[in-house]
N, C-alpha and C positions, 0 to 999 in steps of 0.2 A: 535667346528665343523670343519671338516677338508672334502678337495674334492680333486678328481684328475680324470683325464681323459685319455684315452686312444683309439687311433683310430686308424681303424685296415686299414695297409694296404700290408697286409699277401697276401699269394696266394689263392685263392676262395675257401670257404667249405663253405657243403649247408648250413650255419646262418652267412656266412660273409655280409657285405653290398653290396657289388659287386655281389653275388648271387641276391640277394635278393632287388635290385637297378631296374628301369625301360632302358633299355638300349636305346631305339626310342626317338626323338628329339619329335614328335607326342606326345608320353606319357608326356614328361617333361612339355611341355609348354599348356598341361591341368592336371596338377598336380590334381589339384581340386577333379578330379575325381574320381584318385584313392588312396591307403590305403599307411601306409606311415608306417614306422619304423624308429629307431637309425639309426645313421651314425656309429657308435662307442660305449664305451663303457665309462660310467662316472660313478665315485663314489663317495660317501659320509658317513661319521661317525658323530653321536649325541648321543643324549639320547630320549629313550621314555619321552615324557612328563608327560605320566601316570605311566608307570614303573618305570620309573627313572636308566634305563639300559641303557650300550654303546652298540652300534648297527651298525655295516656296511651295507651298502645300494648300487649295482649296476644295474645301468641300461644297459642294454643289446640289438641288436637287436632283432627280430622275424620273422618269415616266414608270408605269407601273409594269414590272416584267424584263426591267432592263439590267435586274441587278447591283454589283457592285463592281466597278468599271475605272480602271487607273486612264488617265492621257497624259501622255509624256507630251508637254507645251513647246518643249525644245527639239523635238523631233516633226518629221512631216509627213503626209497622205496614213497608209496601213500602219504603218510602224509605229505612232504613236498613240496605239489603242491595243491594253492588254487588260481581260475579263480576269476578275480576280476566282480563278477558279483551282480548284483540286489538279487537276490536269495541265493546267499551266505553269504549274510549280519547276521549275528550273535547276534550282540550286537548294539547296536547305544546312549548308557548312554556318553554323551558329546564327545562323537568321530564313527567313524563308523567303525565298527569292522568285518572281512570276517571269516571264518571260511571252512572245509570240512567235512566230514564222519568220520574221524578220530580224532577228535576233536583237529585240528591242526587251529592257530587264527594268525590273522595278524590284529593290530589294527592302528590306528590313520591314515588311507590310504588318506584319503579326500583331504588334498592337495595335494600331489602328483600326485591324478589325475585329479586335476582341471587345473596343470600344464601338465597334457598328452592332456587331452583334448581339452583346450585352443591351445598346438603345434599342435592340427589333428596329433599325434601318436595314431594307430589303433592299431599294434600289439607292444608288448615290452615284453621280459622278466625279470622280478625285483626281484634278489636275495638277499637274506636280512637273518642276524645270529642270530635273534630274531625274539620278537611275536609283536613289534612296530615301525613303520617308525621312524624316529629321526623325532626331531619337528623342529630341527634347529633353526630358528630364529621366531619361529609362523606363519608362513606366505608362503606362495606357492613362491617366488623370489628366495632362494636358489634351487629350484626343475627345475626352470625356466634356473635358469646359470646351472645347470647339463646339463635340453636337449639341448642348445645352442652349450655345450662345445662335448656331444655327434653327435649333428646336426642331420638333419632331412633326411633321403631317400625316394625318392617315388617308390614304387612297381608295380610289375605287374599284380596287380587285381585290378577290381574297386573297386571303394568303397559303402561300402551300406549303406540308412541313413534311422533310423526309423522314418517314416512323422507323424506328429501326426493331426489325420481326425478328429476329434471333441473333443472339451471341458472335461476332465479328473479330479475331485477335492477329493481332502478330508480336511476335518474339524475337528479340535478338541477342545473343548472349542474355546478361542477369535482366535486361531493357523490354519491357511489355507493355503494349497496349491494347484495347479493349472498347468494344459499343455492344452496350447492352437491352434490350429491351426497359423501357422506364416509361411512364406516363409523366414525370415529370425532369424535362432536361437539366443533366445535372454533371459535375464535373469533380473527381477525385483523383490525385494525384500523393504518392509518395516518393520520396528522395532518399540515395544514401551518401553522403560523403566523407571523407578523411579527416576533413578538415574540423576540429573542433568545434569551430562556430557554427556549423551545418548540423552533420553528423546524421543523422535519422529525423526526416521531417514528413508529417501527414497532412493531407485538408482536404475537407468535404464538402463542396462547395452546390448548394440547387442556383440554377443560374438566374439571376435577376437582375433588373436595370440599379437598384437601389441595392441592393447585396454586393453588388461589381463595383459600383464607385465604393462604398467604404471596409470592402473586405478583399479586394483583388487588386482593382484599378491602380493603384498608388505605388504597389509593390515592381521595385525596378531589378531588371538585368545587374546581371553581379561576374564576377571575373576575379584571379587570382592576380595577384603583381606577376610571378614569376610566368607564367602563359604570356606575358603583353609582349615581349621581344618576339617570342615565334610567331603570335599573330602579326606582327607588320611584316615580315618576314613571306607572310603566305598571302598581303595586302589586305588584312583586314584590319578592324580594330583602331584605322589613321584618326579618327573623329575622336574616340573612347575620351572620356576623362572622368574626374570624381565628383561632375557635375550630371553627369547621364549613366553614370553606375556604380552599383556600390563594387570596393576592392580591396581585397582581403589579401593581407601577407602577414606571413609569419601566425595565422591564426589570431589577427586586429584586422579590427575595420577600418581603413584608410581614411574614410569619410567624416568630415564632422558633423556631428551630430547624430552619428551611428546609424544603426535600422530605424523605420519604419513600422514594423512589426517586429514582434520577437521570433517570427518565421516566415519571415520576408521572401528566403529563398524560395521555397517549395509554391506559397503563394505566385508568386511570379513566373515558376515552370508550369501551372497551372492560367494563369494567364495566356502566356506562350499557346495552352493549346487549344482555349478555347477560341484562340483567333487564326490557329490553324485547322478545327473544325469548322470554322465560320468560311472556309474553302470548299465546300459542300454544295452551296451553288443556291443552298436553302438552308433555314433554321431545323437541324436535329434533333427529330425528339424521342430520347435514347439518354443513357447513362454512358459517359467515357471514364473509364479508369485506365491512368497511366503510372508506370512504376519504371522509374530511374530511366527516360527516353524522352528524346529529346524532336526537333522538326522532323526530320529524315523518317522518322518509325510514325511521327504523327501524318503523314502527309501517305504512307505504307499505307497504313489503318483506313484510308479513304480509297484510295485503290483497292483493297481488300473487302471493302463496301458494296464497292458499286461494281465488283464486279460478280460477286451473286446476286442474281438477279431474285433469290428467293428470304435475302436475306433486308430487303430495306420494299419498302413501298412508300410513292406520291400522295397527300389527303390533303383536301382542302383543311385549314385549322380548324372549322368551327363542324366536322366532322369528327376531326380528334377531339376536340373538348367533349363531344355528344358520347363518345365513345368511354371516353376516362372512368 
């Protein structure tokens, strides 16, 4: 994997950061409340994990209201613009897959906007010469030193957060998930597995820029040996190795140097969704609790959102903080 960065400090056009920057001391020092972009421009090369292709990846800034926005570089006109949104979700078979009308796909997105949204970047544009983010090291901390190295701009719009007004669930067999009303956005998840080294795992996580780098961010994708033959078999997993996740046989960690944390996994399922609530379209401010469920049920839960319309309402932020 390889990264580099570059920050612009050109003379202004309308997607430079200095266009697109809050210039009032007033705006700055209630950042909070309004929508935030790149500072610059950072990049990165990997492999799909699934594909098992080399892939350039740039983050970019954005104008204010434009979102979070894939361009496939290697495609042409309509077809290589897909909004990373709830509704565009495609696929979710162990990664979350976006897609448009032109049957153009961008898959494995889930960290990297768990790493958008964890920074409060609203709008970004992310160019990309394939159909899958790199997977880098499995884990949302490379995505994390991108926007660091791009840095963060506050904008001159507010920001808008979908509130969530009552209780949201779906179930599937023992698999549940949940959006709760909360004043403060926050992300719990529990795990059950067989497997000895898993077994029963919980974490309760209030979402922060500085709590997601050293309590989330780090924790990678994990896999059984015995699953890797079925997955090539169904074309995933060509990329996979025990450099972009951990792999567990026999109840041993393949990996050297072991975990990460001593509950790596559930940390990481929890990761997983908070970058597939970050497909929302806006920053959730709500409580998600999930239990043994995986993309498919998180991606349900957001359908199941918006589609009571009595169950979520639009606020500018700096009316929710008034309100808290």
């Amino acid at each position: 994997m390889s990264f580099d960065s570059t920050l612009s400090h050109a003379p202004v056009s309308p997607t430079s950061p200095a266009a697109l920057s809050v210039a009032s001391q007033e705006t700055a020092s209630n950042d909070a409340f309004y929508q935030h972009t790149l500072g610059g421009m950072a990049q990165c090369s990997g492999v799909g994990v699934h594909s098992g292709e080399k892939v350039t990846l740039r983050l970019l800034p954005a104008a204010p209201d434009t979102g979070i926005v894939f361009i496939r570089t290697d495609l042409r006109n309509g077809a290589r613009t897909i909004a990373a949104r709830w509704d565009h979700v495609v696929d979710t078979r162990l990664c979350t897959v976006i897609g448009n009308d032109h049957g153009s796909r961008i898959g494995t997105i889930e960290h990297l906007m768990a790493a958008l949204r964890a920074a409060e970047i609203d709008n970004a544009i992310i160019e990309i010469d394939g159909a899958e983010v790199p997977v880098m090291d499995g884990s949302a901390a490379p995505f994390v030193f991108l926007i660091e190295m791009a840095g963060v701009q506050t904008q001159a719009a507010p920001k808008r957060e979908i509130v969530v007004l009552k209780p949201v669930e779906v179930t599937h067999n023992q698999s549940r998930v949940a959006l709760l009303p909360d004043a403060t956005p926050r992300f719990s998840f529990d795990i059950a597995f067989a497997s000895k080294l898993i077994q029963n795992q919980s974490y309760d996580f209030p979402l922060s820029r500085m709590g997601f780098k050293s309590e989330i961010g780090r924790a990678r994708t994990f896999g059984f040996f015995e699953e890797i033959e079925q997955l090539h078999k169904m074309g995933l997993g060509r990329g996979g190795s025990l450099d972009n996740a951990i792999v567990i046989k026999d109840d041993t960690i393949l990996n050297e140097g072991g975990l990460r944390y001593g509950d790596e996994f559930v940390r990481h399922k929890l990761l997983d969704a908070i970058g597939d609530m970050a497909l929302a379209g806006g920053p959730i401010r709500g409580a998600f609790k999930g239990s043994c469920s995986g993309h498919a049920l998180n991606n349900k839960l957001l359908h199941a959102l918006f589609a009571d319309q009595t169950a979520w309402c639009l606020m500018d932020a700096e009316e929710v903080h008034a309100k808290a």
